[in-house]
N, C-alpha and C positions, 0 to 999 in steps of 0.2 A: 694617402700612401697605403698601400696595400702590408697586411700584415705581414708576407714573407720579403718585402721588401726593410723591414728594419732590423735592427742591431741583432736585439734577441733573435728572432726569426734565423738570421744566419750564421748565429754560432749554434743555436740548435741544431740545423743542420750539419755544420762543420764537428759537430761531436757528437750525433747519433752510434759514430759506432769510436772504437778506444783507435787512437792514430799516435803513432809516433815518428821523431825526427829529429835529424840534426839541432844543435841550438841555431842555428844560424839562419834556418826556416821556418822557427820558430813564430808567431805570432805576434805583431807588436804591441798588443794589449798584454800580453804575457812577459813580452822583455819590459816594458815599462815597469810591472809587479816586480819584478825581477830587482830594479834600480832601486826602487823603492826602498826594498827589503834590505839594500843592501848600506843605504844611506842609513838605516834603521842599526844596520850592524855597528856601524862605523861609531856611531853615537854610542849604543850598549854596550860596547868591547868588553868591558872590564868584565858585565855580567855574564857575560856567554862565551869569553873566552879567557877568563881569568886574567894574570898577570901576562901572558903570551908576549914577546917584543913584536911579532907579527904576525899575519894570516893573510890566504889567498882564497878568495870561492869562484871555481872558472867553474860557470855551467858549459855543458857537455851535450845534451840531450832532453825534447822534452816530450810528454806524453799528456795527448789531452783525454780526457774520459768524459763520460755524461755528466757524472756529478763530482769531478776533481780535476786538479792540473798539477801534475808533477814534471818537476826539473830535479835531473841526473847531476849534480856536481863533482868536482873534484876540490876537497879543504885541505888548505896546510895550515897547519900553527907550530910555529918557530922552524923544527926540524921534521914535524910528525908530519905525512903526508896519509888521508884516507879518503874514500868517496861516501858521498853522501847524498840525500837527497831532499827536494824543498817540496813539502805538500799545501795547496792551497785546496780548502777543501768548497769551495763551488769554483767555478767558469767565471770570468772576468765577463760583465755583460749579458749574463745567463738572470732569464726572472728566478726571484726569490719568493717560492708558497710563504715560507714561515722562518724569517732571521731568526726568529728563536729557535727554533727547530735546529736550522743548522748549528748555531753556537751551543747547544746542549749535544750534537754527537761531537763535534768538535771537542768538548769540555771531557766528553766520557775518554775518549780514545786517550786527550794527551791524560788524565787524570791516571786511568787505570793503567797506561803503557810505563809510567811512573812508577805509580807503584808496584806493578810486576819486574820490574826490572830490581831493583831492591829485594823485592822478595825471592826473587829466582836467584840472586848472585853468586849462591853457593851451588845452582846447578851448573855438572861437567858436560851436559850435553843437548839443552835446550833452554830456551829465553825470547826476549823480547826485543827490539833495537831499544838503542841507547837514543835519547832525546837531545840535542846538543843545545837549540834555540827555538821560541816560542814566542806567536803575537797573535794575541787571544782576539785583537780588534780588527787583524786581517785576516783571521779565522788560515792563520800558518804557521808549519812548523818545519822547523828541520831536523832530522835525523840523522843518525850513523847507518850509511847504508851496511846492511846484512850480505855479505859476500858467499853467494850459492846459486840455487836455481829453486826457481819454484817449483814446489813439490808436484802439483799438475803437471805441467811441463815434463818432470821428469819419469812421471809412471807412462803419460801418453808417449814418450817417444824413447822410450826403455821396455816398458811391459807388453809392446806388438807380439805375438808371434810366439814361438816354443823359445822359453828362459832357461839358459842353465842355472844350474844352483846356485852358484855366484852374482849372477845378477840378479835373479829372484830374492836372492840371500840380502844384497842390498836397497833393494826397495821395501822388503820388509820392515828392514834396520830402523828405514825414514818411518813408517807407518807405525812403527812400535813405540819410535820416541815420542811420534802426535800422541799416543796413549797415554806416556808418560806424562806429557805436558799438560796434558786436560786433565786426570789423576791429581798431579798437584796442583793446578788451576782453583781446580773446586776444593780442596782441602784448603787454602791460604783463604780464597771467598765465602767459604762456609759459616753461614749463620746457627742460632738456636732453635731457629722457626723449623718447623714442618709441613712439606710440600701438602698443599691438598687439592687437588684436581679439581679442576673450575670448568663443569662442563659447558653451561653455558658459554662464557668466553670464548671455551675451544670449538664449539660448533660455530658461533658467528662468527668467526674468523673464517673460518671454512665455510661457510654462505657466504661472504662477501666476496671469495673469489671464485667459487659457485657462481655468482651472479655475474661475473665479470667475465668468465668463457662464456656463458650463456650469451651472451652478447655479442661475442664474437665467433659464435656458429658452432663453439666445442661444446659437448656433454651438456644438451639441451631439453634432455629427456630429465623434466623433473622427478621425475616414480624413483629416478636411478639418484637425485640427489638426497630424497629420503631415503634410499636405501643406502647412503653414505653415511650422514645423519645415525640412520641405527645403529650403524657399525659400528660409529664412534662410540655410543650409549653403551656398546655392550662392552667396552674396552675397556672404560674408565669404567663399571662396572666393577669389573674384574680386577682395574687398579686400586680400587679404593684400600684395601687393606695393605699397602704396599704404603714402607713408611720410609723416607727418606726427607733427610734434610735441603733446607733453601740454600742456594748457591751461586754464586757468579753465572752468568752465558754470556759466552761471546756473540752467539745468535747468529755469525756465520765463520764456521768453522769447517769450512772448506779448504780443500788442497792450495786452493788457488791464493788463501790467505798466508800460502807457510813457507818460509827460503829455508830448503835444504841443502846442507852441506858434507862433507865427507863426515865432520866429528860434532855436527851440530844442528839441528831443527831450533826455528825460530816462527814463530807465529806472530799473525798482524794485526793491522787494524779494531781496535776497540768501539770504534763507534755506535753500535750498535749496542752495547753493551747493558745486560739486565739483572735482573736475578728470577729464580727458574727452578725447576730441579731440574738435576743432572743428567738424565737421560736426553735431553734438550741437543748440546752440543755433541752428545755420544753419538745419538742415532743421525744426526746431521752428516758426520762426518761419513759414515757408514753407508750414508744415502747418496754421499757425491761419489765415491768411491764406485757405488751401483750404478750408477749412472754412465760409465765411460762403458760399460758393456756395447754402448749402443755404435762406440769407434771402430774402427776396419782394423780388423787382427786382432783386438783386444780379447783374449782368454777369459773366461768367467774362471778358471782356477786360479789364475792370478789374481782377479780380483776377490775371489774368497781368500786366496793364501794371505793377500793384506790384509783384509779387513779382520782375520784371526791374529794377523798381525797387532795388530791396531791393540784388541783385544787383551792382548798377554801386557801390552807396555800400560795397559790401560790397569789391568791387575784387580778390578776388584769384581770379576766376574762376564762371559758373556752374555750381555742380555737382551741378546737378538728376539728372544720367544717373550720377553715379557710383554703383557697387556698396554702398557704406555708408551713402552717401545713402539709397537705394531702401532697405536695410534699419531705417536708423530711421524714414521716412514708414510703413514695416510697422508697429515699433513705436507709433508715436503713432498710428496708426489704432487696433490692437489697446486701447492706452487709450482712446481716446473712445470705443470700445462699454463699454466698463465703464463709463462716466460714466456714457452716451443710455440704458445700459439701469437706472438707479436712476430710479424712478418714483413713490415710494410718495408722496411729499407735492405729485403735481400733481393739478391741476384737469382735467377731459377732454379742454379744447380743447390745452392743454400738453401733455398726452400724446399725443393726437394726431398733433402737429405734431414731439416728440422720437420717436415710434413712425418715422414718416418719414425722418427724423434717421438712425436706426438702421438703417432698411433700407438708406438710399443707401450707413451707412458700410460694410453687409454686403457690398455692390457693390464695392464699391473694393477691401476688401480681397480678394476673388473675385478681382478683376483683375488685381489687383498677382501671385498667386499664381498665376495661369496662364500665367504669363509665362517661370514657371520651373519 
């Protein structure tokens, strides 16, 4: 039997890119999980739904990704009706590198979603979803769904084109509270220890996806990989007497992780979850933000007016120009060419348009590196 002829083989395929739909088209390896889970409820009632005289979970919709599978529900208990959603964190029939692997982000996410939830309760304007049920051995959980739009979503199809004040005024709002949020993030996760720059580490991280465009035809000029290399040297250089404490990172702290609402920002996924200093999750977000320049009509005023945004709700200073800064906008540059440069399952016009993608991020990185 031919390798694309088996199981895995074709759910790789069928999730190479993120697909959603009805429940009712759902996959039947997914509505079986599905049964499962729910036979799983019917047993734990008491723990996950307390004294409740009843409850209903009618899945709605579901969403397959490369490395998750989420189903949309609707829960009622007794009289309270809200929607929710059920996360399995791999592909039913997807090969597993390392079961341990996945059960440790699995562990981080519901650990730390936990605890931030508790610890935020007293914020009026941002948080974390509520955890309602949990089965560490089907590596699943269910949650309160967070009733907004995703913060992406809502800059790319808001911030096109010339903003009036008022709408600028409220996309700001949203980018001020992510400030917020990470501001108090890292004071609740703040350790005793003191960050100290670990250049070694931070160079081989950046040679191994050095090596990994190299391979695939991007930035193959080695002269120009030492000349990255330095840059980095001269950075952390520069950072060493810069003294900050260890702290929480979410480690992707992107738009794309955050449901915004009219009176509320809510931030996701913990999986990845480390500790770091703080500039980690700052310049991150600051770099996804950079990144939609490269959209049709998107303004770079709007995108500096957020990211000053971002700044003020952040409050403990902008440190766009600091030395660590400038070295991890290097690093997340360096990964989104390793992203822009995987190609094999677009269509022409998509490539196209990521080929583009690629060149501007070759640019920047050029730039940042002539500096030093």
């Amino acid at each position: 039997m031919k390798v694309s002829d088996t199981k895995e083989a074709r759910n790789i395929a069928r999730r190479a890119v993120m697909k959603e739909m009805p429940w009712v088209e759902a996959p039947p390896d997914l509505k079986a999980r599905f049964d499962r889970m729910m036979r799983r409820l019917e047993n734990e009632r008491q723990g996950v739904f307390g004294k409740a005289k009843s409850y209903t979970v009618v899945p709605q919709r579901a969403l397959l990704r490369p490395a998750s599978e989420l189903i949309r529900c609707e829960v009622q208990i007794d009289h309270e009706a809200y929607p929710a959603y059920i996360k399995y964190y791999y592909p039913e029939g997807m090969p597993i590198d390392s079961q341990d692997g996945i059960l440790s982000r699995f562990k981080k996410d519901v650990e730390m979603t936990q605890q931030l939830h508790a610890g935020l309760a007293k914020a009026a304007s941002y948080g974390v979803p509520e955890i309602l049920a949990m089965f560490p051995d089907e590596l699943c959980v269910m949650m309160k769904e967070c009733q907004g739009e995703s913060l992406l979503n809502l800059v790319v199809s808001q911030g096109q084109g010339l903003l009036t004040k008022s709408d600028l005024d409220r996309l700001r709002l949203h980018c001020r509270r992510a400030g917020a949020w990470l501001n108090t993030f890292q004071d609740l996760t703040q350790t005793d220890s003191f960050f100290l720059p670990d250049l070694d580490a931070f160079v081989q991280y950046v040679d191994v996806r050095l090596l990994r465009l190299e391979k695939r035809g991007v930035l193959r000029d080695r002269g120009f990989h030492e000349e990255i290399r330095s840059c980095i040297r001269k950075l952390f250089s520069e950072a060493m007497d810069d003294k900050v404490r260890i702290c929480g990172v979410h480690a992707d702290f992107g738009l794309a992780n955050m449901i915004a609402a009219e009176h509320r920002l809510w931030v996701l996924d913990f999986s990845m979850y480390q500790q770091g200093p703080p500039i980690h999750d700052l310049s991150y977000f600051y770099f996804r933000l950079d990144c939609l320049k490269d959209k049709p009509f998107m303004m770079r005023s709007t995108l500096a007016a957020l990211q000053s945004a971002f700044f003020e709700g952040y409050a403990k200073g902008a440190l766009e120009n600091s030395p660590l800064f400038k070295a991890y906008i290097l690093r997340h540059k360096i990964n989104r060419l390793v992203d822009l440069s995987i190609m094999e399952h677009l269509n022409w016009i998509k490539k196209t348009y990521q080929t583009l993608q690629l060149r501007n991020c070759i640019k920047e990185v050029k730039q940042i590196v002539s500096c030093y």
